[in-house]
Chimera marker file (.cmm) of the C-alpha trace (Angstrom):
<marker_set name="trace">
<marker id="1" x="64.882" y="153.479" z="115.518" r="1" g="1" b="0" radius="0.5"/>
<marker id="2" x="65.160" y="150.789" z="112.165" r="1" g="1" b="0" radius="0.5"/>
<marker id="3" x="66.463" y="152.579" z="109.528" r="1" g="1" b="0" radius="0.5"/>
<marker id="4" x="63.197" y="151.925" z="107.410" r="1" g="1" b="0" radius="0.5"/>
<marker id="5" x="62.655" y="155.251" z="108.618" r="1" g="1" b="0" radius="0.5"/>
<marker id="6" x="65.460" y="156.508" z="106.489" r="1" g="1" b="0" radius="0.5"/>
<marker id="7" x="64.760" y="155.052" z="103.683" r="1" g="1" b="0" radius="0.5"/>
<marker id="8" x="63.794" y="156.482" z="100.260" r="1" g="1" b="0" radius="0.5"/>
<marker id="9" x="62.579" y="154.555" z="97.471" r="1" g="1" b="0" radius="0.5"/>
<marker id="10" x="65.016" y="156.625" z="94.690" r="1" g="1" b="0" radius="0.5"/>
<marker id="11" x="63.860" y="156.076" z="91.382" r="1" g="1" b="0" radius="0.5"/>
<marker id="12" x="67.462" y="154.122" z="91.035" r="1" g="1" b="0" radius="0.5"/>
<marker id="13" x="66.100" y="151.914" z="93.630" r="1" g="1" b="0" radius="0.5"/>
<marker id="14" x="62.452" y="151.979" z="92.236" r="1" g="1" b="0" radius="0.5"/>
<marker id="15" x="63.803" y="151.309" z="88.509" r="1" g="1" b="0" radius="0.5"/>
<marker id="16" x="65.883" y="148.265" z="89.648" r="1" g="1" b="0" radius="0.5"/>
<marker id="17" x="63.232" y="146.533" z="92.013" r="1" g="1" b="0" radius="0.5"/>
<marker id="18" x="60.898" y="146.768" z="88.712" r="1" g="1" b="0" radius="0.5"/>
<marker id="19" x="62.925" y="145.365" z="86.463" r="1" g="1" b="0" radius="0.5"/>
<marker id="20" x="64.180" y="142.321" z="89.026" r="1" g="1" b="0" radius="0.5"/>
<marker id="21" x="60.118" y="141.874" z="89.290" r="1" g="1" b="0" radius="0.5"/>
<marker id="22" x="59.860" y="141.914" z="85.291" r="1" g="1" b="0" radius="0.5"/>
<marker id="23" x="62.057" y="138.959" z="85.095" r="1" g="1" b="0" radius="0.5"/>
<marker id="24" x="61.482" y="135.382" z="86.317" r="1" g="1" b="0" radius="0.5"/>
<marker id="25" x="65.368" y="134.641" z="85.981" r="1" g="1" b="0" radius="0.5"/>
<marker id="26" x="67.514" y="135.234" z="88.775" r="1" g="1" b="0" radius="0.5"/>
<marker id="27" x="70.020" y="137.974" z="87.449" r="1" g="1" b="0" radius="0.5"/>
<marker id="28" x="73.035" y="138.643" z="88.874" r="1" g="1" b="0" radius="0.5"/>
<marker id="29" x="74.456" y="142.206" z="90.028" r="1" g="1" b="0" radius="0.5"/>
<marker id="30" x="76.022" y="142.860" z="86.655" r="1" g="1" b="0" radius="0.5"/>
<marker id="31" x="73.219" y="141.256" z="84.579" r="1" g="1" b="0" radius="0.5"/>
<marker id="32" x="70.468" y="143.888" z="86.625" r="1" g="1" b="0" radius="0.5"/>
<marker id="33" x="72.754" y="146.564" z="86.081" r="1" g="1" b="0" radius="0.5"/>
<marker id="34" x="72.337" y="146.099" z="81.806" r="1" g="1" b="0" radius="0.5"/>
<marker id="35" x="68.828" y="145.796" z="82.314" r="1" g="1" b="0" radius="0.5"/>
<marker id="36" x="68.891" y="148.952" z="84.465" r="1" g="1" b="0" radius="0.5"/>
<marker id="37" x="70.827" y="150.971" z="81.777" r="1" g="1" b="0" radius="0.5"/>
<marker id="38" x="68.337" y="150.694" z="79.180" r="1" g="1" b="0" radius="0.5"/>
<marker id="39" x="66.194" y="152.990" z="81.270" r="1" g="1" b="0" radius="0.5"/>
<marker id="40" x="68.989" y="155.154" z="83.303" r="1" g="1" b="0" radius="0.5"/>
<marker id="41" x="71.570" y="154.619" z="81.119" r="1" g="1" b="0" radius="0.5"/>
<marker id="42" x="73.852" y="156.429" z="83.483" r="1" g="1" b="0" radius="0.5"/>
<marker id="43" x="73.610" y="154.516" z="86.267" r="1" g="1" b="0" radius="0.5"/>
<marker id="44" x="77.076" y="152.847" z="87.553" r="1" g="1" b="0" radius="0.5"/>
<marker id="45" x="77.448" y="149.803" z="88.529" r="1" g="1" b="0" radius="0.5"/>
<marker id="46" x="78.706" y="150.802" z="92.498" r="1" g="1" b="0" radius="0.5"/>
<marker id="47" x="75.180" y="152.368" z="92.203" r="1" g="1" b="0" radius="0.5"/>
<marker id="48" x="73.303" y="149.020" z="91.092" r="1" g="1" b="0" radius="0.5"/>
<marker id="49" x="75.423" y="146.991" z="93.332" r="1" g="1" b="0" radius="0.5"/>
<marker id="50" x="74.340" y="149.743" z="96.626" r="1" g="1" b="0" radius="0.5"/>
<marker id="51" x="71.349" y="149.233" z="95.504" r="1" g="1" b="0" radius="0.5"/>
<marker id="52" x="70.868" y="145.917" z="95.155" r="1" g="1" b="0" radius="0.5"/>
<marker id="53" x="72.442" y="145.472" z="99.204" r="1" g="1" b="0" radius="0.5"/>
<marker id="54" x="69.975" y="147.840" z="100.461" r="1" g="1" b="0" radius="0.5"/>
<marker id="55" x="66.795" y="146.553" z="98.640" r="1" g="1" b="0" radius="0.5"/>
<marker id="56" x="67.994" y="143.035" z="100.684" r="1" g="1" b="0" radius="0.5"/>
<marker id="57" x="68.198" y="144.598" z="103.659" r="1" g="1" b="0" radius="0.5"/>
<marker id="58" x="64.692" y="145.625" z="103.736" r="1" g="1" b="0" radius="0.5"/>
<marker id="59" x="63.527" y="142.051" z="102.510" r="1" g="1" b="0" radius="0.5"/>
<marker id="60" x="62.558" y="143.845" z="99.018" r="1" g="1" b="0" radius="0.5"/>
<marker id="61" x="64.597" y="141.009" z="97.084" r="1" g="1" b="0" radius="0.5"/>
<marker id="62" x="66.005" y="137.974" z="97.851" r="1" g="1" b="0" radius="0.5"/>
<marker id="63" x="69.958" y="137.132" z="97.470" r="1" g="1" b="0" radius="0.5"/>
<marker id="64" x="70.526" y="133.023" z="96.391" r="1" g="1" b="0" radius="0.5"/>
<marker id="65" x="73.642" y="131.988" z="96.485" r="1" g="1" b="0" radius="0.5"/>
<marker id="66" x="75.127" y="129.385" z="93.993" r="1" g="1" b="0" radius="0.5"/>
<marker id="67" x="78.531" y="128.109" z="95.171" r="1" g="1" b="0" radius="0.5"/>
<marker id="68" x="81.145" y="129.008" z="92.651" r="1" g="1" b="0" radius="0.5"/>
<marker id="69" x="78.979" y="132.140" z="90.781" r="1" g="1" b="0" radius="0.5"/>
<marker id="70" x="78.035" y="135.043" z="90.656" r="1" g="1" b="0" radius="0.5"/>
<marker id="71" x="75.414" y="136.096" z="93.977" r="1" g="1" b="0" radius="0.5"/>
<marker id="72" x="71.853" y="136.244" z="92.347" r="1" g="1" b="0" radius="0.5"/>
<marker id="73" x="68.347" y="138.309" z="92.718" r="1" g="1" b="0" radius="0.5"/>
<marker id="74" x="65.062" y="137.458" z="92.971" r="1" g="1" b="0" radius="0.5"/>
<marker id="75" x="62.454" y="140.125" z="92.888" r="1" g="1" b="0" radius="0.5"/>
<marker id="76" x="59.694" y="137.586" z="94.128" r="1" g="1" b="0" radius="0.5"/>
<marker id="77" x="61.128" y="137.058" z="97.708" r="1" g="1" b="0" radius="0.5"/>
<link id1="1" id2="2" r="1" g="1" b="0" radius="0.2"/>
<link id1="2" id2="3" r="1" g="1" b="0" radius="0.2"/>
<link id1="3" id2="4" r="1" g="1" b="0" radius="0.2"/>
<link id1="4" id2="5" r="1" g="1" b="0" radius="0.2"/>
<link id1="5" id2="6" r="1" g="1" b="0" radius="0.2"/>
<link id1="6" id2="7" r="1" g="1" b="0" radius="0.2"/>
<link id1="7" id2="8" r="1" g="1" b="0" radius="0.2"/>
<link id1="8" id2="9" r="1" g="1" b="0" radius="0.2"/>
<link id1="9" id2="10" r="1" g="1" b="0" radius="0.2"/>
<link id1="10" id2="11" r="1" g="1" b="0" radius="0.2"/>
<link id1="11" id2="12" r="1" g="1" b="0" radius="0.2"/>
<link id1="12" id2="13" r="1" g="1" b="0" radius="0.2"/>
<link id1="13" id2="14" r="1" g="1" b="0" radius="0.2"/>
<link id1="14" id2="15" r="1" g="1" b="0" radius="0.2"/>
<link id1="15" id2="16" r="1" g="1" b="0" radius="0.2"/>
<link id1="16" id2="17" r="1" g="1" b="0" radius="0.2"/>
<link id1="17" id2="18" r="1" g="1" b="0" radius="0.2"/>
<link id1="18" id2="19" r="1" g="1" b="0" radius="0.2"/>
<link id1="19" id2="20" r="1" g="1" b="0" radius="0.2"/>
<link id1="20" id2="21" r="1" g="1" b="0" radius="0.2"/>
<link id1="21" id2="22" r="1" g="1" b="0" radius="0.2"/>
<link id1="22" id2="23" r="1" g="1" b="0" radius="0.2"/>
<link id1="23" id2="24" r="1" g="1" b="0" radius="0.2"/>
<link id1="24" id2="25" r="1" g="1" b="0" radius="0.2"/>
<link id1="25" id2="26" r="1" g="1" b="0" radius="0.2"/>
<link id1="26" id2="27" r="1" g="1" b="0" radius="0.2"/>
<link id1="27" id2="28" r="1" g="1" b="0" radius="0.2"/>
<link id1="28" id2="29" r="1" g="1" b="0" radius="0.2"/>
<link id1="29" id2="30" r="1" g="1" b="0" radius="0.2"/>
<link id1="30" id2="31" r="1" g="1" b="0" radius="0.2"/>
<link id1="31" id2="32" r="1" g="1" b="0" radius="0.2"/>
<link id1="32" id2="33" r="1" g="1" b="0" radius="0.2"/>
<link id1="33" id2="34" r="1" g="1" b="0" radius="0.2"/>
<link id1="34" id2="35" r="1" g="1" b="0" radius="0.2"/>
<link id1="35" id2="36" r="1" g="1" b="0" radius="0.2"/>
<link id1="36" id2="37" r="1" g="1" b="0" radius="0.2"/>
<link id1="37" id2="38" r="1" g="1" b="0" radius="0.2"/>
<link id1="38" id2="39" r="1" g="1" b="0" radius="0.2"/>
<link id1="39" id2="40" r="1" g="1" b="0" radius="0.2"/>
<link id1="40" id2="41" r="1" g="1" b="0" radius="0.2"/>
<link id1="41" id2="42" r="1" g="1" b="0" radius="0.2"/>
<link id1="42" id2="43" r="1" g="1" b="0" radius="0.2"/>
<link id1="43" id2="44" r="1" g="1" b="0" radius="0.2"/>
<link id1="44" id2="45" r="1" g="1" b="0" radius="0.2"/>
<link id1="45" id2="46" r="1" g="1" b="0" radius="0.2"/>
<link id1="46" id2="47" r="1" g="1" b="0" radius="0.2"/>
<link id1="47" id2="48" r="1" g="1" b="0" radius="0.2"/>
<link id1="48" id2="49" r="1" g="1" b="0" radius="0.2"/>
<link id1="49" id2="50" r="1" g="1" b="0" radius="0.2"/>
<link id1="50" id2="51" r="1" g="1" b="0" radius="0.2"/>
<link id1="51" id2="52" r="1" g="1" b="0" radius="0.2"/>
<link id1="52" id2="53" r="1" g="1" b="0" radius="0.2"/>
<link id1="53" id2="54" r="1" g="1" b="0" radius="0.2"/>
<link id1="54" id2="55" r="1" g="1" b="0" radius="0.2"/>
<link id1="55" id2="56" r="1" g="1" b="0" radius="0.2"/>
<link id1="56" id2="57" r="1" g="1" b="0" radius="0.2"/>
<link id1="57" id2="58" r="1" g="1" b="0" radius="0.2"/>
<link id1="58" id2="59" r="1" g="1" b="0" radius="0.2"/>
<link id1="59" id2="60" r="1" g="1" b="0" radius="0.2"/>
<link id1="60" id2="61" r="1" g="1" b="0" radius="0.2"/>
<link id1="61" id2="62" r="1" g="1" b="0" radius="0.2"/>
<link id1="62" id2="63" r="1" g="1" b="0" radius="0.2"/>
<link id1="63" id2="64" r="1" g="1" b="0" radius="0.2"/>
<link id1="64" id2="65" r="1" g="1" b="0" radius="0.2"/>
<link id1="65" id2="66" r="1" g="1" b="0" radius="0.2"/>
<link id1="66" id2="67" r="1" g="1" b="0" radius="0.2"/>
<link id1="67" id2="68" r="1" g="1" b="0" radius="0.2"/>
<link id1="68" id2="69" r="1" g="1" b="0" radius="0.2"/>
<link id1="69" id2="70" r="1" g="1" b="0" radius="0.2"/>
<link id1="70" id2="71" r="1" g="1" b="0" radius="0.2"/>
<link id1="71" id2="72" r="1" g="1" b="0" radius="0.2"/>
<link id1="72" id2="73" r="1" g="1" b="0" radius="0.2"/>
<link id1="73" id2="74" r="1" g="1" b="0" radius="0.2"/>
<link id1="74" id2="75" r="1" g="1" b="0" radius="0.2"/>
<link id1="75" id2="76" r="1" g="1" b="0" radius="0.2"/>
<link id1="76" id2="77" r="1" g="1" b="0" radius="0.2"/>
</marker_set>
């Protein structure tokens, strides 16, 4: 059984897939989790940060990976 099954597409989860598609930058973790708190501005950052893992895992977003900073997102996989 793939745990697509157990997914659910939060509004957390909805609200920071959006914004990572608003944006042609590649934010990273904490840069999402600003734009995120302009909408849910209660949101913590372990929440952004789940998030953000989970949305990868499903192929949702894309991680890129620039030696010596911060992991990045890309809404656009």
């Amino acid at each position: 059984m793939s745990s697509h099954n157990h997914f659910r597409m939060t509004r957390q989860r909805e609200i920071i897939l959006q914004e990572l598609r608003k944006v042609t930058s590649h934010p990273s973790a904490d840069e999402v989790y600003l734009m995120v708190r302009k909408i849910i501005p209660k949101i913590s950052i372990g929440t952004v940060y789940r998030n953000l893992e989970l949305l990868f895992q499903r192929g949702d977003i894309a991680k890129i990976e620039i030696s010596g900073s911060q992991m990045r997102f890309d809404g656009n996989p």
